[in-house]
C-alpha positions as CSV (number, residue, x, y, z in Angstrom):
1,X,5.2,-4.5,-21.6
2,X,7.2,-7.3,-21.0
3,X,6.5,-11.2,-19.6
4,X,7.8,-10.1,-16.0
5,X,6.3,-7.1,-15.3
6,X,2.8,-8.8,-16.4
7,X,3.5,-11.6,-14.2
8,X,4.3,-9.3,-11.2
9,X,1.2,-6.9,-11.7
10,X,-0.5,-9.7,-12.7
11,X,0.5,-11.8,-9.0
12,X,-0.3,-8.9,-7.2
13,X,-3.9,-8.1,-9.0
14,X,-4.8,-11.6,-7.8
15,X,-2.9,-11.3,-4.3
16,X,-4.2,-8.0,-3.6
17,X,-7.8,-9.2,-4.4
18,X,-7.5,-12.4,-2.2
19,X,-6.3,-10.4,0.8
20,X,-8.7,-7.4,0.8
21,X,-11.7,-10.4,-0.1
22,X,-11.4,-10.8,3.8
23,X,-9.3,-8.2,5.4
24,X,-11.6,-5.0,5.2
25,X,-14.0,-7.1,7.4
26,X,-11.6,-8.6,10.4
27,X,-13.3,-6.0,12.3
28,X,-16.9,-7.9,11.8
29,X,-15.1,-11.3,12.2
30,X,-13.5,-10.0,15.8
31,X,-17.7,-9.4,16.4
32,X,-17.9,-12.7,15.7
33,X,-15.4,-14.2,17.7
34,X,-16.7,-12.8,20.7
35,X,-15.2,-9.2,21.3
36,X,-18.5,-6.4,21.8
37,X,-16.8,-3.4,22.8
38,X,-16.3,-1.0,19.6
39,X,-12.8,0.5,21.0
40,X,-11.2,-2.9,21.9
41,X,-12.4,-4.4,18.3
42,X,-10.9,-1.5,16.6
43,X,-7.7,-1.8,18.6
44,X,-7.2,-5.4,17.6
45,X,-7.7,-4.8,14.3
46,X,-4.9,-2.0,13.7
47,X,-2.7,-4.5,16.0
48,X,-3.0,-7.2,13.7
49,X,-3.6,-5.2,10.6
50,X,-0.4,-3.5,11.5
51,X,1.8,-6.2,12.6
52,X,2.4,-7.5,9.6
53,X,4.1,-5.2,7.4
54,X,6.0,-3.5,10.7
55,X,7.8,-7.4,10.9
56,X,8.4,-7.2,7.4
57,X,10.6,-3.7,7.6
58,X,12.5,-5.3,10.4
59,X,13.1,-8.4,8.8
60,X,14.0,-6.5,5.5
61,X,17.8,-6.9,5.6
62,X,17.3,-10.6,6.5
63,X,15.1,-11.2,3.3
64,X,17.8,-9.3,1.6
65,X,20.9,-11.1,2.2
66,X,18.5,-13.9,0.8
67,X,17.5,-12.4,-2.3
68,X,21.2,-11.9,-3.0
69,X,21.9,-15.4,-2.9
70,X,18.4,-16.9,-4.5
71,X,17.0,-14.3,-6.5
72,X,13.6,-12.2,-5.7
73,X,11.9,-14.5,-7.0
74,X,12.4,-16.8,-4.7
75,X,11.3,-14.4,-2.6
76,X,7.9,-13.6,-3.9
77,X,6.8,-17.6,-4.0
78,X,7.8,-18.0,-0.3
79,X,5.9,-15.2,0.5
80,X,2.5,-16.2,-1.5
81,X,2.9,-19.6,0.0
82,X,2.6,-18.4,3.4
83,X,-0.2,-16.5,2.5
84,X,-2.1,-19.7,1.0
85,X,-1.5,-21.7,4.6
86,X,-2.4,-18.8,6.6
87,X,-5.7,-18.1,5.0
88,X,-6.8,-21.5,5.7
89,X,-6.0,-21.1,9.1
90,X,-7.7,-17.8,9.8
91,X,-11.0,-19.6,8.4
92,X,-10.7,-22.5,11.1
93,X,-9.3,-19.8,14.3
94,X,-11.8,-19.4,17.3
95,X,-10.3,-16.9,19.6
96,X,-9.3,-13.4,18.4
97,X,-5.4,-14.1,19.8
98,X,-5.3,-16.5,16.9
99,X,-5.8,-13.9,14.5
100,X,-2.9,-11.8,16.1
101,X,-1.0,-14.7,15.8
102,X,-1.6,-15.3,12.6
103,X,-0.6,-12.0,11.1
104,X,3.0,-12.1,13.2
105,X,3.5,-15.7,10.9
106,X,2.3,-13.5,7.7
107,X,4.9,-10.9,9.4
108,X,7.9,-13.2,8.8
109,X,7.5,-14.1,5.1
110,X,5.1,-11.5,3.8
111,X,6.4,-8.0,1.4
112,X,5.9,-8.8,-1.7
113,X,3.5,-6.1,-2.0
114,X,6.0,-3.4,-1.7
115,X,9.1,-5.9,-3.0
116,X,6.8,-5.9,-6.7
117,X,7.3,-2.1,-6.4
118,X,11.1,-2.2,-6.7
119,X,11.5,-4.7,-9.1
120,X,9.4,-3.0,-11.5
121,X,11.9,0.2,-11.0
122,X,15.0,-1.6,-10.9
123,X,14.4,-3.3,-14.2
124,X,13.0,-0.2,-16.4
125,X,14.9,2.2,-17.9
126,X,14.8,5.8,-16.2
127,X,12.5,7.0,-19.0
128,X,9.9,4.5,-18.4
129,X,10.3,4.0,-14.5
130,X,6.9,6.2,-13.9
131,X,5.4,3.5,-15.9
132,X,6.5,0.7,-14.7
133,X,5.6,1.9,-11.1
134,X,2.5,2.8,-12.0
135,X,1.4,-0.6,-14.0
136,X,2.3,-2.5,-10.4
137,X,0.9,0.2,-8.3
138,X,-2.4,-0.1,-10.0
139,X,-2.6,-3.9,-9.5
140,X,-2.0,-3.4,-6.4
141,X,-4.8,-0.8,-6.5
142,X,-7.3,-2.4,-8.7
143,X,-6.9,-6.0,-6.8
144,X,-8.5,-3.9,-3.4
145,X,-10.8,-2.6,-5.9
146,X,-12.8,-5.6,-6.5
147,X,-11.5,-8.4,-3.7
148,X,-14.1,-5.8,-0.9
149,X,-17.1,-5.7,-3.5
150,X,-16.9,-9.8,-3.4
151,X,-15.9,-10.4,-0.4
152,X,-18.8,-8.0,1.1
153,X,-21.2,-10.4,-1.0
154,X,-19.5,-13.4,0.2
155,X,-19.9,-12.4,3.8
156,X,-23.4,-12.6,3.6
157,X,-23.8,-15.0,1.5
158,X,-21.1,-17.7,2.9
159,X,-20.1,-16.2,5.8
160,X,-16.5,-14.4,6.6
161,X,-14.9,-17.5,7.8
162,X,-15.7,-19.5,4.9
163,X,-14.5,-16.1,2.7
164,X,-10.6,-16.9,3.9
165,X,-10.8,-20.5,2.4
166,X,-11.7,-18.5,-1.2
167,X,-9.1,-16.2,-0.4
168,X,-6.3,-18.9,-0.2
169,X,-7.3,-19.6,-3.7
170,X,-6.4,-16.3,-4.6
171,X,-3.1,-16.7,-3.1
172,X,-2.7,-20.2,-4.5
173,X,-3.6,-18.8,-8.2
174,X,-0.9,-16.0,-7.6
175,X,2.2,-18.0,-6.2
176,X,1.0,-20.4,-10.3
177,X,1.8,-17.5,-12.0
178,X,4.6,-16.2,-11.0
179,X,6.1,-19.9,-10.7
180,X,5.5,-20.3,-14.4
181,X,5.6,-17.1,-16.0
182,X,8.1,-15.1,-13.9
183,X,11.6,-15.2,-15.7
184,X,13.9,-13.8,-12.9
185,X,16.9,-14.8,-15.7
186,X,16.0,-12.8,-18.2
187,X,15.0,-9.4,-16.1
188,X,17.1,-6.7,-17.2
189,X,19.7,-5.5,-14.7
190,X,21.6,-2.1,-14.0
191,X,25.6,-2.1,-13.7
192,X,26.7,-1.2,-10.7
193,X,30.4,-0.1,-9.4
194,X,32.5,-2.4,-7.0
195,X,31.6,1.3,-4.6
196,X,28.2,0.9,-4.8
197,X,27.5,-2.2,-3.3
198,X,28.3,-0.9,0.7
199,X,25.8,1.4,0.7
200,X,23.8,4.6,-1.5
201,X,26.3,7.6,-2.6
202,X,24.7,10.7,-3.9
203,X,25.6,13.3,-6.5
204,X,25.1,16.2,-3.7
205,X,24.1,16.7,-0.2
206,X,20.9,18.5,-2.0
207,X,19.9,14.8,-4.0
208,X,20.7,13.2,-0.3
209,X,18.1,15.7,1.3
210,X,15.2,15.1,-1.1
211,X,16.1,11.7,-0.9
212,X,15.2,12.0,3.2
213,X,12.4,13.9,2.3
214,X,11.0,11.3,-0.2
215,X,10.9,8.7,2.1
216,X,8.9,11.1,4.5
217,X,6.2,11.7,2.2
218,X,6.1,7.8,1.2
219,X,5.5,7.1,4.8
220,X,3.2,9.9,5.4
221,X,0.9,8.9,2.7
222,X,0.6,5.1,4.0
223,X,-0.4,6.6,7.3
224,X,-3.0,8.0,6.2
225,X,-3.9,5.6,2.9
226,X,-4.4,2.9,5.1
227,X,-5.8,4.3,7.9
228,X,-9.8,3.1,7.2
229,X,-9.0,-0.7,7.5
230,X,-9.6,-1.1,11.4
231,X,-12.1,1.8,12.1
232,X,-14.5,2.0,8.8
233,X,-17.4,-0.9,9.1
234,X,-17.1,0.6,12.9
235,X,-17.7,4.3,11.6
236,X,-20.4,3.1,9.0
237,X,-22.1,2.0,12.2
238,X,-21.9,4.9,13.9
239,X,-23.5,6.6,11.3
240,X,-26.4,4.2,11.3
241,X,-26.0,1.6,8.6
242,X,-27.9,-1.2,9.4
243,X,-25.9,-4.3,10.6
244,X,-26.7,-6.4,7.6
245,X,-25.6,-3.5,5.1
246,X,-22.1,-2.5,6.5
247,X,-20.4,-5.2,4.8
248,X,-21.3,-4.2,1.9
249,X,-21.3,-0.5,2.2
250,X,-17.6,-1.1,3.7
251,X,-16.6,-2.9,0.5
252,X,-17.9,-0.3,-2.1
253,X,-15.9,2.5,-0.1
254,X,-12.7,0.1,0.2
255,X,-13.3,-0.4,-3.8
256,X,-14.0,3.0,-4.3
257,X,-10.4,4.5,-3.0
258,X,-8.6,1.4,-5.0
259,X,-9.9,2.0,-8.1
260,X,-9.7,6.0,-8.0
261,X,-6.0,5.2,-6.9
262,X,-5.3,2.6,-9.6
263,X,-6.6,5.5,-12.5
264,X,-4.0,8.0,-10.4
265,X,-1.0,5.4,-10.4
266,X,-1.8,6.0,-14.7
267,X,-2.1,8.9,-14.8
268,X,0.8,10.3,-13.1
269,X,3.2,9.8,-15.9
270,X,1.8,12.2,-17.9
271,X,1.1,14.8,-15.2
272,X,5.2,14.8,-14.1
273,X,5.9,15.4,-17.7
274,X,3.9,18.7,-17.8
275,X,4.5,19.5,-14.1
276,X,7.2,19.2,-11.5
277,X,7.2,17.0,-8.4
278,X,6.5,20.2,-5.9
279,X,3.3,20.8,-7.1
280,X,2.3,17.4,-8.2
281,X,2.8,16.3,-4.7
282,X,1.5,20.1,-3.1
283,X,-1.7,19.6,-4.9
284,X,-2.7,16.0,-4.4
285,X,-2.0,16.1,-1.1
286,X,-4.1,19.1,-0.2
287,X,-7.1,17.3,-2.6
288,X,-6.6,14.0,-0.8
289,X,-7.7,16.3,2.5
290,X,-10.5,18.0,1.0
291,X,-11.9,14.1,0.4
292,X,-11.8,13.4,3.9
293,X,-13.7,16.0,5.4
294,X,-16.6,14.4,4.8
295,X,-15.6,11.8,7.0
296,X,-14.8,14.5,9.6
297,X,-18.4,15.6,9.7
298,X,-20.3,12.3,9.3
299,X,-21.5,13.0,5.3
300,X,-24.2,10.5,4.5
301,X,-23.5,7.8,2.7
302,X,-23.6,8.9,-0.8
303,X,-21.7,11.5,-0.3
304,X,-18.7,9.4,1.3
305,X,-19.0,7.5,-1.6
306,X,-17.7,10.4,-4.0
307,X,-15.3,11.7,-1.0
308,X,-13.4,8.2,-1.8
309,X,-12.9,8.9,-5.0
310,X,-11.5,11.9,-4.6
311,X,-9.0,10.6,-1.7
312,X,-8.4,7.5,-3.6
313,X,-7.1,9.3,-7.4
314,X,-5.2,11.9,-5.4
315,X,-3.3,9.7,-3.0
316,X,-2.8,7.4,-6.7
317,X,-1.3,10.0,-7.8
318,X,1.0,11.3,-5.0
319,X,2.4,8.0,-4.0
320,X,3.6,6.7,-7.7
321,X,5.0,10.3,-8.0
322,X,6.7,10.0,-4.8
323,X,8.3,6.9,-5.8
324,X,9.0,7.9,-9.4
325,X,11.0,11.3,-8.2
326,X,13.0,9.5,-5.7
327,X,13.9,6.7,-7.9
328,X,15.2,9.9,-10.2
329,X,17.1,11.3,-7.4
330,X,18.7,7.8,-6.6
331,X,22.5,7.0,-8.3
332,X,22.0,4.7,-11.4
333,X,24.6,2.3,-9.4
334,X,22.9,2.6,-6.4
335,X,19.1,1.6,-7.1
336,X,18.9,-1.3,-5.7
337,X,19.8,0.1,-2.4
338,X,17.6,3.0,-2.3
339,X,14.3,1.4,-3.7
340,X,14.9,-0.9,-0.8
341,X,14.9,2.1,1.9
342,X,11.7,3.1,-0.2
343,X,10.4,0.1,0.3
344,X,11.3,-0.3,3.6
345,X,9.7,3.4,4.7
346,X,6.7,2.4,2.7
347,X,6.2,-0.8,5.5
348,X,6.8,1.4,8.0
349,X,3.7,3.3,7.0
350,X,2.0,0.4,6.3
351,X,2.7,-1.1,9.8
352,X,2.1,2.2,11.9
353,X,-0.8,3.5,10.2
354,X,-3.6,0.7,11.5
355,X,-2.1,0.9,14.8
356,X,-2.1,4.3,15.3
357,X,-5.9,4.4,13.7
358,X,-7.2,1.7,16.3
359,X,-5.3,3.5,19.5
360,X,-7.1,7.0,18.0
361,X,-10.1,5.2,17.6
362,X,-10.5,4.1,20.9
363,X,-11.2,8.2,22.0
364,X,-12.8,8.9,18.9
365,X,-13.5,7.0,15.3
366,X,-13.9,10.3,13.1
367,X,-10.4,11.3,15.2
368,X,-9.0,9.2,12.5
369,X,-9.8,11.5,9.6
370,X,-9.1,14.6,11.7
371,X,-5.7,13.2,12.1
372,X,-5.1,12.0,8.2
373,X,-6.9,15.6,7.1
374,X,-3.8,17.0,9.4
375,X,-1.4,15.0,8.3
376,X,-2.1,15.7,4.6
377,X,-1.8,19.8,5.2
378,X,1.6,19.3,6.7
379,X,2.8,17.0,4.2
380,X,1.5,20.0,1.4
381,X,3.2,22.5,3.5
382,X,6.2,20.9,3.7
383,X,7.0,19.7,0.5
384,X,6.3,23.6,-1.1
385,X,9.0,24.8,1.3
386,X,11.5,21.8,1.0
387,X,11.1,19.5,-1.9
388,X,12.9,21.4,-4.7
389,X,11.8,21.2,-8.5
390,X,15.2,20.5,-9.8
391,X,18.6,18.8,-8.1
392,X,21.8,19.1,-9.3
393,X,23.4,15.9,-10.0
394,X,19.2,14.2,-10.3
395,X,17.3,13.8,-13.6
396,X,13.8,14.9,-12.0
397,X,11.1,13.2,-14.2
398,X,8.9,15.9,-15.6
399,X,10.5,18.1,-18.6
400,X,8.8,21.3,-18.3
401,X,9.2,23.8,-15.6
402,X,5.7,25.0,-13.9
């Protein structure tokens, strides 16, 4: 594994930790600012949760035309930067506007999240791209998996406000590491054709529709991975949890999905070379569902527990398969481009999917799961009778036929 790729995963471990230290809790912190009613708390939350990475899509292009000139690593530090201000800030804010205000700032100069995920593709070979995706994806999934577990102790034992002041060291440690250890000079780079550069050209009109269809499962699965931010200290309420143990029942849940989905992101490289993307994909969508329906039916606690970790490894699994079998579907001389509309449909999910949870949560919190249990059985039914297991013109990742 090379320097870069360990300073990426190893920026976004520490990024990832620092923001879900204080995030899985905004809805608590709203409490604490003042807002009592349960629909308007969770409503804020999605809007600011979501606001964020739907600024980033639409600033994509932007950030783009700037990467060309100054690298993506230039890139990466402007974005961590932002994050270390802003998490000051959030510790010293005392209406819940300034929140929402806070995360449209984060909006302009955040993604580098989902920007880590395409440079990881674009600079491994095609043979190793499932790897590559899935060492990033599970820092990104292993960061969530122990920033909630501290951050739920921190909570009661600092306080939340005081928790963002620790999180801007998180951010402060990551923007050091990739400012000494990232190498943007020496990252391997793909040739590409003087054709190339206005725009993706597939092989066939059958690569170009899998492509689409990518892209729609990418999205579909952020709607419904991060659908628990705004609505799940609120459910745990619901269900009874005594005040003082919802933060930390919250963060052992938020933990519980990021580690099962850091062990999928590994595991999927082996599975897609025994099995084809159809069922990969069929499968761990329609297991992601079954782990929700506790949710739907208010399981105790324990219970919820192991339904995470069931949700958490399958959705692992299906979204670093999604991205590995579209980056195979991609032209070599186009890569670049398409990991960017990858990218770009994964912020769309990211953006949509806590604002959509908070309006649904307004009727009805376990609404939330209904909808992601729903969501899942389309997505399953939709890639068996439309994703195909081999494209002409694509080199599909798995290398036996199921």
């Amino acid at each position: 594994m090379n320097r870069n790729l360990l300073a990426i995963a190893g920026a976004c471990f520490i990024g990832f930790s620092g923001f879900t230290l204080v995030m899985p809790f905004l809805p608590i912190y709203f409490g604490q600012l003042g807002m009592r009613d349960p629909g308007d708390i969770a409503l804020w939350s999605g809007l600011s949760l979501g606001v964020t990475p739907g600024m980033t899509a639409l600033l994509a292009p932007l950030w783009g035309r700037v990467a060309d000139r100054y690298g993506n690593k230039f890139l990466v530090l402007r974005s961590l930067a932002c994050f270390v201000i802003t998490m000051v800030l959030f510790g010293l804010v005392t209406r819940p506007w300034h929140v929402f205000g806070l995360r449209v700032l984060q909006g302009f100069f955040a993604g580098y999240g989902a920007l880590a995920v395409a440079m990881a593709a674009q600079a491994a070979p095609r043979e190793r791209m499932a790897t590559a995706i899935g060492t990033v994806q599970t820092a990104q999934r292993l960061g969530p998996a122990v920033g909630p577990i501290f951050g739920g102790v921190l909570a009661v034992a600092i306080g939340i406000r005081a928790s963002f002041f620790v999180s801007s060291l998180f951010y402060l440690a990551a923007f050091v590491l990739v400012w000494r250890w990232f190498d943007e000079g020496g990252a391997p780079r793909q040739p590409r054709r003087a054709d190339a550069v206005n725009g993706l050209r597939f092989a066939s009109g059958a690569s170009l529709q899998q492509f689409v269809l990518l892209m729609g499962v990418i999205l579909a699965l952020q709607l419904v991975d991060k659908s628990f931010g705004p609505i799940l200290p609120l459910y745990l309420q619901q269900l009874g949890v005594s005040a003082e143990r919802v933060a930390p029942v919250a963060g052992l849940l938020f933990s519980g999905v990021a580690c099962a989905g850091a062990v999928g992101n590994m595991a999927t490289q082996r599975l897609l070379h025994r099995y084809a993307p159809r069922p990969v994909l069929r499968y761990t969508a329609i297991v992601a569902a079954v782990g929700l329906l506790p949710f739907v039916f208010g399981a105790p606690v324990w219970l919820l527990m192991v339904s995470t970790l069931v949700f958490g490894l399958a959705i692992g699994v299906a979204m670093t398969a999604s991205f590995t079998a579209a980056g195979h579907v991609i032209p070599e001389e186009s890569r670049s481009t398409g990991f960017g509309l990858l990218t770009s449909a994964s912020l769309v999910g990211l953006s949509l999917s806590p604002v959509l949870s908070g309006v649904l949560a307004r009727t009805s919190i376990r609404s939330v799961f209904t909808a992601g249990v729903i969501t899942l059985g389309v997505l399953a039914a939709t890639v068996s009778y439309v994703l195909r297991d081999r494209v002409e013109g694509a080199t599909w990742p798995s290398v036996e036929e199921t």
